[in-house]
Residue frames as qw, qx, qy, qz and C-alpha x, y, z in Angstrom:
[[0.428, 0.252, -0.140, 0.857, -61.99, -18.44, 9.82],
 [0.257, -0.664, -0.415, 0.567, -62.63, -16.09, 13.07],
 [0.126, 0.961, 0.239, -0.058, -64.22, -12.51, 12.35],
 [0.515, -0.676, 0.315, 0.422, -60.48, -11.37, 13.37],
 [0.622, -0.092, 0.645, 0.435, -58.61, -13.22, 11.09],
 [0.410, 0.736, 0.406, 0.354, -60.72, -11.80, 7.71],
 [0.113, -0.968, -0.214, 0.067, -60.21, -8.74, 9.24],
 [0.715, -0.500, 0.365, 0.326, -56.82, -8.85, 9.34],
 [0.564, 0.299, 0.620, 0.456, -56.32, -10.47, 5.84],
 [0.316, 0.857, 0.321, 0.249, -58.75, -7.54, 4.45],
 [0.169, -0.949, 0.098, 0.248, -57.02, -4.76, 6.49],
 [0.736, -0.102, 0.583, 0.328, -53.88, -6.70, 4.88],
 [0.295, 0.460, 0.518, 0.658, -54.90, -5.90, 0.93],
 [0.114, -0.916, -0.383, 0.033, -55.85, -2.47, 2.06],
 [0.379, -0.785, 0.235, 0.431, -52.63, -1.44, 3.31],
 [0.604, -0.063, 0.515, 0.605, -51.26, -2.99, 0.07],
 [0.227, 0.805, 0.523, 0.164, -54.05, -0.60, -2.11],
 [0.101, -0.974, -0.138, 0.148, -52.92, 2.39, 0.22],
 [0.476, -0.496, 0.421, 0.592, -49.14, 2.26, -0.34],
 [0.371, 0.338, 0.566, 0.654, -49.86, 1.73, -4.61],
 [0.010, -0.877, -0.480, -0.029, -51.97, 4.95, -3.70],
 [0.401, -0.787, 0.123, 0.453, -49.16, 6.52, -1.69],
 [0.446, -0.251, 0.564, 0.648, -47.23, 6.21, -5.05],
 [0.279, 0.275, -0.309, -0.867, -50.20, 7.83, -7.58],
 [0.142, -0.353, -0.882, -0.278, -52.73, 4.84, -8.42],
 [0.391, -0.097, 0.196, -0.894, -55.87, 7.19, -7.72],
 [0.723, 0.113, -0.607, -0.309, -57.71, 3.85, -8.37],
 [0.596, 0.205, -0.634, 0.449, -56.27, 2.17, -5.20],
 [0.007, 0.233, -0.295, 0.926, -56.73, 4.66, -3.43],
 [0.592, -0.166, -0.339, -0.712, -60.64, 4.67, -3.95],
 [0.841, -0.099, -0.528, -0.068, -60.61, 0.67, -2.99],
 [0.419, -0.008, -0.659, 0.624, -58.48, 1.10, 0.06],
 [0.319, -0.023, 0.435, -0.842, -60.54, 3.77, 2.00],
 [0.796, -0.301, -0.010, -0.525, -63.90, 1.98, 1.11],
 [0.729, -0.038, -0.654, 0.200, -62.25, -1.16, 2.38],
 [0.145, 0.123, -0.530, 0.827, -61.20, 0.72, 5.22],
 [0.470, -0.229, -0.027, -0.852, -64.46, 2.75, 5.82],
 [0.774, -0.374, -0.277, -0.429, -66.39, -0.69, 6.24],
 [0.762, -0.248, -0.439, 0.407, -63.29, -2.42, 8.88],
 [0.072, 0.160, -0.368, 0.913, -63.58, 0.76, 10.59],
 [0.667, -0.301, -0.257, -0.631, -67.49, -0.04, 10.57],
 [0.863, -0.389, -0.257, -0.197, -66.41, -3.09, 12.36],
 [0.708, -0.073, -0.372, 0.595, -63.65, -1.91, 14.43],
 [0.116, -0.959, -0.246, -0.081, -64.14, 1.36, 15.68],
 [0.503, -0.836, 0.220, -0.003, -61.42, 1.37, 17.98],
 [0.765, -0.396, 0.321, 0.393, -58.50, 0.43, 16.25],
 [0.094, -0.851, 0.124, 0.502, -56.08, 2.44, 15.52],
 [0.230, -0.429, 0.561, 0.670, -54.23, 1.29, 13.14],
 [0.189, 0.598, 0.765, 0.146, -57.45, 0.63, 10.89],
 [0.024, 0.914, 0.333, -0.233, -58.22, 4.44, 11.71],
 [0.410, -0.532, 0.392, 0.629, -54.55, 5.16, 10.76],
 [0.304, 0.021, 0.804, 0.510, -54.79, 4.29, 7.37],
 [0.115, 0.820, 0.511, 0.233, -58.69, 5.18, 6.53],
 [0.237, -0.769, 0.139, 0.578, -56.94, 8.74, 8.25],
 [0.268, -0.340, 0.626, 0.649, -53.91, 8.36, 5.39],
 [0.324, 0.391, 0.769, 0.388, -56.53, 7.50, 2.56],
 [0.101, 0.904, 0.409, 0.069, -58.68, 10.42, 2.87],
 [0.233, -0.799, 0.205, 0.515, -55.74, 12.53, 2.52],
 [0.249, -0.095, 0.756, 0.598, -54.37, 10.99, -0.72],
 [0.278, 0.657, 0.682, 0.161, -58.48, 11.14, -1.78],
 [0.126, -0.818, 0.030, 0.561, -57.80, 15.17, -0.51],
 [0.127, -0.714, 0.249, 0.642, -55.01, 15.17, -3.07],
 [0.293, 0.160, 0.845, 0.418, -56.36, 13.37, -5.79],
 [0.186, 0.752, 0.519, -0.361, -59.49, 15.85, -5.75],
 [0.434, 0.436, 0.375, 0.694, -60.09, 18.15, -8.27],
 [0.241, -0.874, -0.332, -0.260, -62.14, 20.41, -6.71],
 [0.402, 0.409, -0.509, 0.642, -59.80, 22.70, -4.37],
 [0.586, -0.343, 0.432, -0.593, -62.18, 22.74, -1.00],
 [0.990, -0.094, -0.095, -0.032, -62.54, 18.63, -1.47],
 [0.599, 0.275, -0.520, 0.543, -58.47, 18.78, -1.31],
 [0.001, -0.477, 0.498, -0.724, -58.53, 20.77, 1.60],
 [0.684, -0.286, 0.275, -0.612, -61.87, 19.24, 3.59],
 [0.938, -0.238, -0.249, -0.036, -60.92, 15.28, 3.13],
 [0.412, 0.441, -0.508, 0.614, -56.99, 16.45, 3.80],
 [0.084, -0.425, 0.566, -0.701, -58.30, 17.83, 7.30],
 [0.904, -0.228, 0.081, -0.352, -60.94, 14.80, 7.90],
 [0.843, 0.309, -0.382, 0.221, -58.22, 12.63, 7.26],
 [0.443, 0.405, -0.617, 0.509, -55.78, 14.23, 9.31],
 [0.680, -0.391, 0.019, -0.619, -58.91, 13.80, 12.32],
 [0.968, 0.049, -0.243, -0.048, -58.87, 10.10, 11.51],
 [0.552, 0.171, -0.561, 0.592, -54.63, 10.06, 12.24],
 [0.204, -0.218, 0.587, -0.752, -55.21, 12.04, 15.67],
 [0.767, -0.349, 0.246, -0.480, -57.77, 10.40, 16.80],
 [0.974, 0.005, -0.225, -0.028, -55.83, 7.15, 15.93],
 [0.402, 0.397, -0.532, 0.631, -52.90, 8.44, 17.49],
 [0.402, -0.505, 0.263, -0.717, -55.32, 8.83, 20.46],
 [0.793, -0.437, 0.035, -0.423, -56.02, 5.45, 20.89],
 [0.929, -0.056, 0.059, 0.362, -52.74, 4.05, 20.50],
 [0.044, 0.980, -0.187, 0.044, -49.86, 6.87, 20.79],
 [0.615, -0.405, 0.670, 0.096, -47.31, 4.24, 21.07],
 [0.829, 0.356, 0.431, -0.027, -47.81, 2.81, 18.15],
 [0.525, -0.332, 0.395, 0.677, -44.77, 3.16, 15.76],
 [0.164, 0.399, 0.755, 0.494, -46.58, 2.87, 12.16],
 [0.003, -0.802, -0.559, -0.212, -49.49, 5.22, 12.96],
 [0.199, -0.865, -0.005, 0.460, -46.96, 7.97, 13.99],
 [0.388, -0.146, 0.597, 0.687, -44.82, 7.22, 10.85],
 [0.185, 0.642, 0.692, 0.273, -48.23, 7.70, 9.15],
 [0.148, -0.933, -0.328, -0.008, -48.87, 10.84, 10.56],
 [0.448, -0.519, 0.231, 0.690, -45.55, 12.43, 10.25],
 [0.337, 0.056, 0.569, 0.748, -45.37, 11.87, 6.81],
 [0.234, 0.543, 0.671, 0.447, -48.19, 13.30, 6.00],
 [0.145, -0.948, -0.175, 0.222, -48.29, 16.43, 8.29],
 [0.279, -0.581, 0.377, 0.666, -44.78, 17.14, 6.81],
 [0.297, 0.312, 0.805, 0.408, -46.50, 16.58, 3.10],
 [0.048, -0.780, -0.623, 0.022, -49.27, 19.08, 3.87],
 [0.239, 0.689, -0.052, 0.683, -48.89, 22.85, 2.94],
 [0.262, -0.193, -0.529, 0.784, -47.55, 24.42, 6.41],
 [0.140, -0.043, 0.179, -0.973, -49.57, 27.69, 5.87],
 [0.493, -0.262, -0.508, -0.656, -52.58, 25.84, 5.22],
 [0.762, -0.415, -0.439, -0.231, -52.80, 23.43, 7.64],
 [0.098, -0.729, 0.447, -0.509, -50.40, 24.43, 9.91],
 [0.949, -0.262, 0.044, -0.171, -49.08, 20.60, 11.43],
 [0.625, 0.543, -0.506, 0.242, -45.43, 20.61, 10.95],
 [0.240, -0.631, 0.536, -0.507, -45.25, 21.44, 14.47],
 [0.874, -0.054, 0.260, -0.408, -47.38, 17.40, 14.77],
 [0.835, 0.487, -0.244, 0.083, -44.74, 16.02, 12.62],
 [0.148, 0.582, -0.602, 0.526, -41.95, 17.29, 14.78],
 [0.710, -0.267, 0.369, -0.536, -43.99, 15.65, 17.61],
 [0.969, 0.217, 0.085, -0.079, -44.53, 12.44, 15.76],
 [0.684, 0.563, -0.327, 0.328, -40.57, 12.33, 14.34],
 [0.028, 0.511, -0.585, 0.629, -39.18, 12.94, 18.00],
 [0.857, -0.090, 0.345, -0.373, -41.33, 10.19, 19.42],
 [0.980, -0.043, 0.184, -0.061, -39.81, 8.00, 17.54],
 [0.599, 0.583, -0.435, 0.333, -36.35, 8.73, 17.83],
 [0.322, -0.520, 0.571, -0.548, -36.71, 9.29, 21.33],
 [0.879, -0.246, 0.346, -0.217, -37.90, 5.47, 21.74],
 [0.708, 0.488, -0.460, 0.221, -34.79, 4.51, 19.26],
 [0.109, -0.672, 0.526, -0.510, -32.66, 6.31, 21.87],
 [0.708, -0.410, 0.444, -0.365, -34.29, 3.90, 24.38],
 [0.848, 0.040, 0.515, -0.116, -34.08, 0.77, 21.95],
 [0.134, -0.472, 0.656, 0.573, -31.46, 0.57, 19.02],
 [0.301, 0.250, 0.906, 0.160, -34.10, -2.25, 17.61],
 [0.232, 0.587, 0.370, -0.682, -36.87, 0.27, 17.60],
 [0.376, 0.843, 0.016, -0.385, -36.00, 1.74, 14.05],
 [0.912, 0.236, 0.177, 0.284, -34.12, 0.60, 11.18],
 [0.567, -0.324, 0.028, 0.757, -31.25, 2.38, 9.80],
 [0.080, 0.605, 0.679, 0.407, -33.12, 3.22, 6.78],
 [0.088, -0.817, -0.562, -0.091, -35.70, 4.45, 9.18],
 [0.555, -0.577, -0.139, 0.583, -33.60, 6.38, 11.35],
 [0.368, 0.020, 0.286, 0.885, -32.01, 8.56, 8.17],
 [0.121, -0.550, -0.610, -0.558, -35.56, 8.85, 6.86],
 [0.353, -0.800, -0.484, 0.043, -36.90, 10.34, 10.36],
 [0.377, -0.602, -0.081, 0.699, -34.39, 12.45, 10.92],
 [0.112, 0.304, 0.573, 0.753, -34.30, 13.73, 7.04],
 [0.230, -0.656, -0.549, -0.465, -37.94, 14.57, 7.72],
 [0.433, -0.632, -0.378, 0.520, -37.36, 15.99, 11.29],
 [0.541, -0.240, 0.170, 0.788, -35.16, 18.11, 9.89],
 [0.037, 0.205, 0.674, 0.709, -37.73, 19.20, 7.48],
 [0.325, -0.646, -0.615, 0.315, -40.31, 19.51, 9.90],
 [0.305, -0.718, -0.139, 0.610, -38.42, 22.18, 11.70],
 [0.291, -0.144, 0.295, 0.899, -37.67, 23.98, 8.57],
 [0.147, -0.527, -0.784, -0.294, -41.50, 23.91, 7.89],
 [0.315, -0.893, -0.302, 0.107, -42.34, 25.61, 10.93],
 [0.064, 0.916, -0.207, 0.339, -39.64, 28.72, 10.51],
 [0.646, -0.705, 0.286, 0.064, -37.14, 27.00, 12.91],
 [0.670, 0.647, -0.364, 0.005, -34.19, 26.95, 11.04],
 [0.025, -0.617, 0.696, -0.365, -31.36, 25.97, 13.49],
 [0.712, -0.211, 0.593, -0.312, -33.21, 23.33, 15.16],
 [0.911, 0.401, 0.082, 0.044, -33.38, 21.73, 11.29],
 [0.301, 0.857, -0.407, 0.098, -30.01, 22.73, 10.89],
 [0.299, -0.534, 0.621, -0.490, -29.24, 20.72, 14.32],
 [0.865, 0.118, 0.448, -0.193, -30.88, 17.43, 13.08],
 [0.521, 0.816, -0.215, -0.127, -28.91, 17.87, 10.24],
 [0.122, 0.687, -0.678, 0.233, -25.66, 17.95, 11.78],
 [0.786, -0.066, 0.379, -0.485, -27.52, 14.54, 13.63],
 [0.920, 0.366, 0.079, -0.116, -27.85, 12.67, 10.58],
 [0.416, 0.678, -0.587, 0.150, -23.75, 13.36, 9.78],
 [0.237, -0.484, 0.780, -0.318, -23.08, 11.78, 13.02],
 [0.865, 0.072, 0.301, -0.395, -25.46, 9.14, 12.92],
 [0.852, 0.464, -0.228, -0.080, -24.04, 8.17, 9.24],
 [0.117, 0.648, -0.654, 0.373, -20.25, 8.51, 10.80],
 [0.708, -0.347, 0.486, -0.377, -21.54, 6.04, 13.62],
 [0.904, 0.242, 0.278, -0.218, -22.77, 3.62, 11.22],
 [0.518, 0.812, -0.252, 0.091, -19.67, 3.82, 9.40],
 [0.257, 0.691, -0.642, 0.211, -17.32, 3.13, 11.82]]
């Protein structure tokens, strides 16, 4: 089996570690970022590897006791998602990653709702282009969270306006 391939496989049971994380196994957590940590040792450059070790050290953030460890792996973490949004900004998953978790993240603290709106309008705008793009599912779920976003950052109307989105959308899908 080709370096690749393990890599793959491992990055594989990681992602499965990071989601039982995303749901409260602090345990999981732990095992997914050092998995990560060492296929980021031997991948530098790929993003969706950085995505994820990104998304772990946030969940390690909010598993912390200590209230500067929440806040200092939260913003290494959210490092890890921008720079993995840097090397792949296209990438569907590593902006879903990074939405959710800048709309998760106290506005006044970290101030990223505005990166979420960014990240949630990227990928409706490539629905727009491609009906395939996004499930329906997804589609409720990004706009839901758009919608949120903008109420995050003080912009009521525009969340009000994504709102009124999602009615039509469902109406579409409906008729």
């Amino acid at each position: 089996m080709s370096a690749q391939s393990v890599h793959m496989k491992q990055f594989e049971e990681a992602k499965i570690l990071h989601y039982k994380g995303v749901d409260g196994d602090k345990k999981a957590v732990i095992k997914a970022n050092e998995m990560l940590l060492k296929l980021r040792e031997a991948e530098p450059d790929n993003a969706q590897i950085e995505a994820y070790y990104g998304s772990t050290l946030v969940l390690l953030g909010r598993d912390a006791v200590k209230v500067l460890d929440r806040a200092d792996k939260a913003e290494e973490g959210l490092d890890a998602l921008n720079r993995a949004v840097s090397l792949d900004s296209n990438h569907k998953e590593i902006r879903l990653l990074r939405g959710n978790i800048c709309l998760r993240l106290p506005e006044s603290f970290f101030h990223c709702s505005e990166t979420a709106i960014e990240d949630f309008t990227f990928l409706l705008d490539r629905y727009k282009e491609n009906s395939g793009y996004l499930t329906p599912k997804q589609v409720r779920e990004v706009l839901r969270n758009l919608a949120a976003a903008y109420q995050n950052a003080g912009k009521p109307d525009k969340a009000d306006t994504v709102l009124q989105r999602i009615v039509e959308f469902e109406r579409k899908k409906k008729g």
